[in-house]
C-alpha positions as CSV (number, residue, x, y, z in Angstrom):
1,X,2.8,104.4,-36.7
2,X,2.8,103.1,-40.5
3,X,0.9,100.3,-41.1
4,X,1.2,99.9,-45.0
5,X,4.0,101.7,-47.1
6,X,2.6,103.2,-50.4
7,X,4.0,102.2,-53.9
8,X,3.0,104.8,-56.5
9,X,4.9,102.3,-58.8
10,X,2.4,99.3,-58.0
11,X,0.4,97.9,-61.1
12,X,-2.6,95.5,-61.2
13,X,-1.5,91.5,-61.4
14,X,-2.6,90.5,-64.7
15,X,-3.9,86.6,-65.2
16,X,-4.4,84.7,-68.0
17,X,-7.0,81.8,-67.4
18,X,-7.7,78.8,-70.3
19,X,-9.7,75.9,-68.6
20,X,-11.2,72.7,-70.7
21,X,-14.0,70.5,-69.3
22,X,-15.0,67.3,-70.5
23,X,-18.3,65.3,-69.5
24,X,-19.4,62.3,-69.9
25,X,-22.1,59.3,-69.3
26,X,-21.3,55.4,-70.5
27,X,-23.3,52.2,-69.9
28,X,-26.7,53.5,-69.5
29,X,-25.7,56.6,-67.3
30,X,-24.0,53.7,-64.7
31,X,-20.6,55.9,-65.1
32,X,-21.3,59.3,-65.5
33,X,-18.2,62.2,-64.6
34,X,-16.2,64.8,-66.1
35,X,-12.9,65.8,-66.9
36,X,-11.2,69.6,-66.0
37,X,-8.1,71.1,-66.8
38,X,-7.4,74.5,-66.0
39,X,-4.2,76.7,-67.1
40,X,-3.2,80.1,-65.4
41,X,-0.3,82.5,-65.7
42,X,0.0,85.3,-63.8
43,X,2.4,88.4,-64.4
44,X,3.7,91.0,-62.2
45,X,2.5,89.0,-58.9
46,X,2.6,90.3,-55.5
47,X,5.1,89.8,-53.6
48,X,7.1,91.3,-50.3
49,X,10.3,92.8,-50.7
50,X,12.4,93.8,-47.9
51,X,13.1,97.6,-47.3
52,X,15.1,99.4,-44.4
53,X,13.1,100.3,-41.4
54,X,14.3,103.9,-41.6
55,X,10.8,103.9,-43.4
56,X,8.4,103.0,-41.1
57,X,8.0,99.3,-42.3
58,X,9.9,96.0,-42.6
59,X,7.8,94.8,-45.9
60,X,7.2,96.8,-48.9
61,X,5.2,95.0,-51.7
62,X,6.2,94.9,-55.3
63,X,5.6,93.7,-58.8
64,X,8.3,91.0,-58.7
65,X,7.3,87.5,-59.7
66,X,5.5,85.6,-62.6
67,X,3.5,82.5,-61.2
68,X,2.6,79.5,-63.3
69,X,-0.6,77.8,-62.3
70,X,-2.2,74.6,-63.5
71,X,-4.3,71.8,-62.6
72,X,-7.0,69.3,-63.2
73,X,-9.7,67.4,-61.5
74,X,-11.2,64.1,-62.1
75,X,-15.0,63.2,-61.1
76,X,-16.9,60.8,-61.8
77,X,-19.7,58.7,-60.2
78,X,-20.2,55.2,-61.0
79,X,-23.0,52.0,-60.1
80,X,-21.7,49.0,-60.4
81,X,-24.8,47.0,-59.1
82,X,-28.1,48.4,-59.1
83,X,-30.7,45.4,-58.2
84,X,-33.1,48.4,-55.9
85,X,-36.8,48.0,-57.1
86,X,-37.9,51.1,-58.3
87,X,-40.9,50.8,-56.2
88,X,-41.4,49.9,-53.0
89,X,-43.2,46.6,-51.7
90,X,-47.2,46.8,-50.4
91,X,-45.3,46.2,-46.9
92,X,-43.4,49.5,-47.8
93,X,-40.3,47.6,-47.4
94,X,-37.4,48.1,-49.7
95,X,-35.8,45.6,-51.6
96,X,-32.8,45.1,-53.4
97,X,-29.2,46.0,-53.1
98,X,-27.4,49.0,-54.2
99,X,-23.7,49.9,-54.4
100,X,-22.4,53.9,-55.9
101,X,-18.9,54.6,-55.9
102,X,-18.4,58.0,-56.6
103,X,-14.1,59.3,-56.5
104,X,-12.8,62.5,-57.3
105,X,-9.2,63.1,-58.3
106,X,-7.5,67.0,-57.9
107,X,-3.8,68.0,-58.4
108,X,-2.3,71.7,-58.6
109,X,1.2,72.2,-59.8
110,X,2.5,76.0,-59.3
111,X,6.0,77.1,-60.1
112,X,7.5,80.6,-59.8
113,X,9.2,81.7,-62.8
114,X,11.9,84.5,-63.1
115,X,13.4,85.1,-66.5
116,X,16.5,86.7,-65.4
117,X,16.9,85.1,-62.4
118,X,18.7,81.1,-62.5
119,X,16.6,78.2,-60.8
120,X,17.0,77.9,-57.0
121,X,17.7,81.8,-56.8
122,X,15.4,83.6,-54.6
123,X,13.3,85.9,-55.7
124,X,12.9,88.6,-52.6
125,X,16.0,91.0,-52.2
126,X,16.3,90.2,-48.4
127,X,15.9,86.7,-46.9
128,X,16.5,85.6,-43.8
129,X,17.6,81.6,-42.8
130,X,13.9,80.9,-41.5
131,X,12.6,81.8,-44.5
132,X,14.1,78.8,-46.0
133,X,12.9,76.3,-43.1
134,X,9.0,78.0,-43.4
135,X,8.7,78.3,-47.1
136,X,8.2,81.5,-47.2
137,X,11.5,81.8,-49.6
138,X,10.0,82.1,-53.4
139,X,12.8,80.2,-55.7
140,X,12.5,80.7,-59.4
141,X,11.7,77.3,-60.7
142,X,10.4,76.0,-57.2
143,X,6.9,75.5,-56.6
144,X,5.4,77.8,-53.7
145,X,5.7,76.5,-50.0
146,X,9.0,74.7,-50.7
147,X,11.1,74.2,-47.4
148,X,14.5,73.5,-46.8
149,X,16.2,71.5,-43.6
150,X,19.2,70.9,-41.8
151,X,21.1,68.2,-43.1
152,X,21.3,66.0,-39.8
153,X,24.7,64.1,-39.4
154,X,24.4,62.0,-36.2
155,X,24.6,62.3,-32.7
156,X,28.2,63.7,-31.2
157,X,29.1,59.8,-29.1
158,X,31.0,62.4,-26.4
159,X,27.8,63.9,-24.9
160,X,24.6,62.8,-27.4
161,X,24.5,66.4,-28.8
162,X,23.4,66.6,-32.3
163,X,25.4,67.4,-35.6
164,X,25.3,68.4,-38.9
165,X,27.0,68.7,-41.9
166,X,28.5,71.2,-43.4
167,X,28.1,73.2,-39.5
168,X,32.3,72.3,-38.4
169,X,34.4,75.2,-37.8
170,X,37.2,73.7,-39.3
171,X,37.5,70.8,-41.6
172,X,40.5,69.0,-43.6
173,X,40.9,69.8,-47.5
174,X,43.8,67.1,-47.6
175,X,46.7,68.3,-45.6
176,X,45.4,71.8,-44.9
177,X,42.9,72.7,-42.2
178,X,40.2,75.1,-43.3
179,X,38.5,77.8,-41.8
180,X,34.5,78.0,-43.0
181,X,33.7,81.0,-40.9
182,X,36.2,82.6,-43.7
183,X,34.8,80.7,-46.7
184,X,31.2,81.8,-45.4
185,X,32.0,84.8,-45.4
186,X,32.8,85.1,-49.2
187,X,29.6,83.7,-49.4
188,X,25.9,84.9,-50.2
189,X,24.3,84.6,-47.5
190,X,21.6,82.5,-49.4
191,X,24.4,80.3,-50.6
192,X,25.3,79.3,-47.4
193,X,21.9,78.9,-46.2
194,X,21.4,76.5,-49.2
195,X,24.8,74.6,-48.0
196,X,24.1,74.2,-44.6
197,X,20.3,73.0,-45.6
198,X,18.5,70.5,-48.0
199,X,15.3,71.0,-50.3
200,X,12.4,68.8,-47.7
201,X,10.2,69.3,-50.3
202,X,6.5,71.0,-50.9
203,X,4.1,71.4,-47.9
204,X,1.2,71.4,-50.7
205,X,0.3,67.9,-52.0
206,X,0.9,66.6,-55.6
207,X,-2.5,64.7,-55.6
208,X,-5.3,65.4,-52.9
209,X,-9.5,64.1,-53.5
210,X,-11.9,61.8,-51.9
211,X,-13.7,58.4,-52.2
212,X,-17.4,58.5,-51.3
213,X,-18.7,55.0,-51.2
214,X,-22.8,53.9,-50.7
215,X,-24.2,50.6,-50.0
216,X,-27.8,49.9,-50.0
217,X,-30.2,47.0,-49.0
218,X,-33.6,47.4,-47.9
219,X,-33.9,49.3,-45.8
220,X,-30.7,49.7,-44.5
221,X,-27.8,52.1,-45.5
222,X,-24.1,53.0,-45.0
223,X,-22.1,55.9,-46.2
224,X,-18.3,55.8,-46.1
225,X,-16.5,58.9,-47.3
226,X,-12.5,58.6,-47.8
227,X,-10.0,61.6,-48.0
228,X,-6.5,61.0,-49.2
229,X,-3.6,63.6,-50.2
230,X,-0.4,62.2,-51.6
231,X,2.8,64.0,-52.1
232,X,3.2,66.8,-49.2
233,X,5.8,66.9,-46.9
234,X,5.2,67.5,-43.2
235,X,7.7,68.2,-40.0
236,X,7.2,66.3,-36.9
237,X,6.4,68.3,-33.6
238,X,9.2,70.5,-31.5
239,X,11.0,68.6,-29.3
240,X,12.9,71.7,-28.2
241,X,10.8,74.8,-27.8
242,X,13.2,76.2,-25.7
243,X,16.3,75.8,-26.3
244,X,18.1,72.4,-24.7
245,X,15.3,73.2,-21.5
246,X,13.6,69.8,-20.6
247,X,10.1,70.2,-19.5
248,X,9.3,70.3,-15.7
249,X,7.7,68.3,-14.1
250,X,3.9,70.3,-14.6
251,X,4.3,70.3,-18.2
252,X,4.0,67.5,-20.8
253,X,7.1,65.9,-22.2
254,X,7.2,63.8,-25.8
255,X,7.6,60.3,-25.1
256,X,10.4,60.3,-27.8
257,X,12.7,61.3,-24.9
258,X,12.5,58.0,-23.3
259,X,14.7,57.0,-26.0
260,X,17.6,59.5,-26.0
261,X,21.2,58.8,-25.9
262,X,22.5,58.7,-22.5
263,X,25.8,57.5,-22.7
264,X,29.3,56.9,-25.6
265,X,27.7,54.4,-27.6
266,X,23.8,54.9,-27.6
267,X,24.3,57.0,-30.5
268,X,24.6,53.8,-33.2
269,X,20.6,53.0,-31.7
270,X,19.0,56.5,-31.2
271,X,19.0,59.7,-33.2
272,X,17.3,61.2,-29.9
273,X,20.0,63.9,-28.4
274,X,21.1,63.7,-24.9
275,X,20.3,66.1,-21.9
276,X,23.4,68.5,-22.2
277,X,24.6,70.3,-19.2
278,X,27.5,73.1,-18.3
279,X,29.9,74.1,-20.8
280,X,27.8,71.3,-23.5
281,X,25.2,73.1,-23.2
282,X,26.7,76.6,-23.3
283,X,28.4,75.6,-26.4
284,X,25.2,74.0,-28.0
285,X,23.8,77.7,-27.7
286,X,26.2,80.0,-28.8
287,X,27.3,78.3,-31.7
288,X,30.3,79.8,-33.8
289,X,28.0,81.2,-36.6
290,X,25.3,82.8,-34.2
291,X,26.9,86.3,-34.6
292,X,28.3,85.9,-38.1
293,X,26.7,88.2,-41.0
294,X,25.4,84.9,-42.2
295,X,24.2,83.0,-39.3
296,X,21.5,80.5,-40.0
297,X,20.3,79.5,-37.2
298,X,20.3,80.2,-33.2
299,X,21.5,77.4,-31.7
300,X,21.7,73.5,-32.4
301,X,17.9,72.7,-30.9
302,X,16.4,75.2,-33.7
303,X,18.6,72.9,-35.8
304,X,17.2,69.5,-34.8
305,X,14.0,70.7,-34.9
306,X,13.8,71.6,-38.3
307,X,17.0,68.9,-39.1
308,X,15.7,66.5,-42.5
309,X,15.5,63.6,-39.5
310,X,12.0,65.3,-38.6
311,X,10.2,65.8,-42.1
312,X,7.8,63.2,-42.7
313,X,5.8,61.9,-45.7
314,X,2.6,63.4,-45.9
315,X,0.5,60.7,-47.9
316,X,-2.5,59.6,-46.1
317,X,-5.5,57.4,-46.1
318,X,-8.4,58.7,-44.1
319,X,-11.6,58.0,-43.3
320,X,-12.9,61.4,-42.7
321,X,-16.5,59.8,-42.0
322,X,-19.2,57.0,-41.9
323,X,-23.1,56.7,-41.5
324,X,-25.5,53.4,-41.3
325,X,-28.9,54.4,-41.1
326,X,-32.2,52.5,-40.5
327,X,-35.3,53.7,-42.1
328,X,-38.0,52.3,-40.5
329,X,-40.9,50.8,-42.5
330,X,-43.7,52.9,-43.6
331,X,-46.2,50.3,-42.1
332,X,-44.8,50.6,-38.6
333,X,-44.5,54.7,-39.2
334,X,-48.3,54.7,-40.2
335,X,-49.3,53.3,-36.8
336,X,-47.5,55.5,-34.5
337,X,-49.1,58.8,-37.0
338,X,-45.6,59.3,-38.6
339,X,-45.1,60.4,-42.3
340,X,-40.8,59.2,-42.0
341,X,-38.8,58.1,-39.2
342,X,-35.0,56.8,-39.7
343,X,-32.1,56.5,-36.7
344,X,-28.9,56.6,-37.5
345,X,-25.4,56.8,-36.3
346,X,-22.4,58.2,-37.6
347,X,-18.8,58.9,-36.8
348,X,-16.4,61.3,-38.0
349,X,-12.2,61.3,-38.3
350,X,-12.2,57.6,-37.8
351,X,-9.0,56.4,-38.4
352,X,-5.9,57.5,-40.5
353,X,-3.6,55.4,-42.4
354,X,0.0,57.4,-43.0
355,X,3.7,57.2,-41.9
356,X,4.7,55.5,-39.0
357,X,7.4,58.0,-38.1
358,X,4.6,60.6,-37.5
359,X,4.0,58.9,-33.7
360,X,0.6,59.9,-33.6
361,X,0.7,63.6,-35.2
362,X,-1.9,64.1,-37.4
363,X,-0.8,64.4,-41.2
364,X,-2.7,67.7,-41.4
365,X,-1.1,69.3,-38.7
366,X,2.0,71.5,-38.7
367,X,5.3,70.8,-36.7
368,X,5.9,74.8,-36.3
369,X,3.5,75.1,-32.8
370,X,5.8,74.7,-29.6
371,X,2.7,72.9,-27.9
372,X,2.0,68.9,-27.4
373,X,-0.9,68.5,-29.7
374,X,-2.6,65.5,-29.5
375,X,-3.8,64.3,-33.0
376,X,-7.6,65.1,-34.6
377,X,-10.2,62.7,-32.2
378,X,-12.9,60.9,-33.6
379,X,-16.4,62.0,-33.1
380,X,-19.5,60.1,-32.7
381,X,-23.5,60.7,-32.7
382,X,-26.6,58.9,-32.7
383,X,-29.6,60.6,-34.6
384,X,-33.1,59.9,-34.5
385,X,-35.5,62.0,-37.1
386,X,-39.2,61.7,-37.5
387,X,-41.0,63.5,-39.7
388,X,-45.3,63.9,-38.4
């Protein structure tokens, strides 16, 4: 068995790297950061080019793309009140109150570039109708890890099945009826791919950092750490891992089902499809295309699945973690022998502030798993270090 298919032909990537950095201190050293920008251009890149398995393998990598990446990062930590004695009171108290604020800032653009090769045009030689829905496909002018979706239409108010544009085997061009399974066929198959489905968007976010916030007074102390990302764009779960099968009983089943349609008319309130049966559900499964030269998806459930109805912002707030800790005095430590002793408690994955339409998915999770994943927990733990 072949495991790797040699390329004789294969040259080194070569990477050009300019990066600037910038520090600074104002006010005394109460805001101090810095400042990075970061270029990179990369020739001959990587990437996997489709080859006939007469030879062994599927994937056959090449010299084929040029890859544009730059970036910057913003740091900077800041005091706005300081009142903390620098030493501390006979009673070994501290006094005073303390508040540092310290943000970062990060973005990454990337962009596949093709000189011969018009924007939107893929780069690979062979590409298959997932590619597009995974981001796998690498479009000159596109950033990496930009997916595309079914354009969803409705639901059908005969039997709640879902539709789609540019899907009908015939449609009306003024008096004449038209047959697409012909004008597909004239097609690229990448041209119909891109008619039937929509740019989502990037899966990578535009803008991604943290917020680190510290407040002390005394003796006392709390730690709150933020995490936000801003400009990805996420699909929602499966709803139909199998195709058109409802769960049974023994497994779990999303509660979005509640709300299908279930008969003419629900389809104005609810974009959730109906439970098809018989020659509905036959159809919804062999669809016209499905054994077409450029058939772009399986059946209508793949469809709704990764349909533009279930891709979801991405932005999100989140408060990745939080401490408050206690020191205890150095007078009380002294009695009981003790050189330090502090408790504390803390609490991780707190709480997330994103879109609605996410129904309790986690914005860092991925809507390719067929499983029922329930979103990231919080944790919680109470510590208590002494120090003899």
């Amino acid at each position: 068995m072949i495991d790797k298919y040699p390329n004789p032909n294969l040259r080194w990537e070569k990477t050009s790297t300019y990066n600037v950095d910038l520090e600074f201190a104002m006010f005394r050293n109460k805001l101090r950061g810095s400042f990075g920008y970061y270029y990179r251009y990369t020739k001959d890149a990587f990437l996997e080019k489709k080859v006939s398995m007469v030879n062994g393998v599927e994937n056959y990598t090449v010299n084929a793309g040029n890859i544009r990446n730059q970036g910057f990062e913003f740091t900077f930590n800041f005091t706005p009140i300081n009142t903390m004695l620098n030493q501390a009171a006979v009673s070994g108290r501290k006094r005073g109150f303390v508040w540092r604020l310290d943000p970062n800032f990060g973005s990454v653009f990337n962009q596949l570039i093709d000189k011969v090769k018009p924007r939107n045009k893929p780069l690979q030689d062979e590409i298959k109708y997932t590619d597009y829905l995974t981001g796998k496909v690498y479009l000159a002018g596109r950033p990496v890890n930009t997916f595309y979706s079914y354009k969803f239409k409705g639901l059908n108010p005969e039997n709640g099945s879902p539709m789609f544009y540019n899907t009908d085997r015939y449609v009306m061009e003024g008096d004449q009826e038209v047959d697409m399974g012909e004008v597909y066929n004239n097609m690229d198959k990448e041209e119909v791919f891109r008619t039937v489905m929509t740019r989502s968007g990037c899966r990578e976010p535009f803008l991604q950092g943290g917020i680190s916030n510290y407040f002390g007074w005394r003796n006392l102390g709390l730690s709150i750490n933020l995490a936000y990302s801003i400009g990805a764009k996420i699909r929602m779960f499966k709803m139909y891992p199998t195709p058109g099968n409802i769960a049974g009983p023994e497994k779990n089943l999303r509660r979005e089902f509640t709300k299908r349609w279930q008969r003419p008319g629900d389809e104005v309130y609810t974009n959730v499809p109906g439970i098809l049966t018989g020659a509905a559900w036959e159809d919804a499964n062999t669809p016209w295309w499905k054994d077409r030269p450029f058939k772009f998806s399986e059946n209508i459930w793949e469809m709704y699945d990764n349909s533009d109805l279930r891709v979801v912002s991405g932005n999100y707030l989140k408060l990745s973690s939080a401490s408050f800790r206690y020191v205890i005095p150095d007078e009380f430590c002294k009695k009981l022998y003790l050189k330090s002793a502090y408790v504390s408690i803390s609490g991780t994955n707190l709480f997330t502030v994103c879109s609605r339409k996410l129904k309790g998915q986690d914005p860092s999770q991925s809507g390719t798993t067929n499983l029922i994943n329930i979103s990231v927990r919080p944790t919680y733990s109470l510590q208590l270090n002494v120090t003899f």
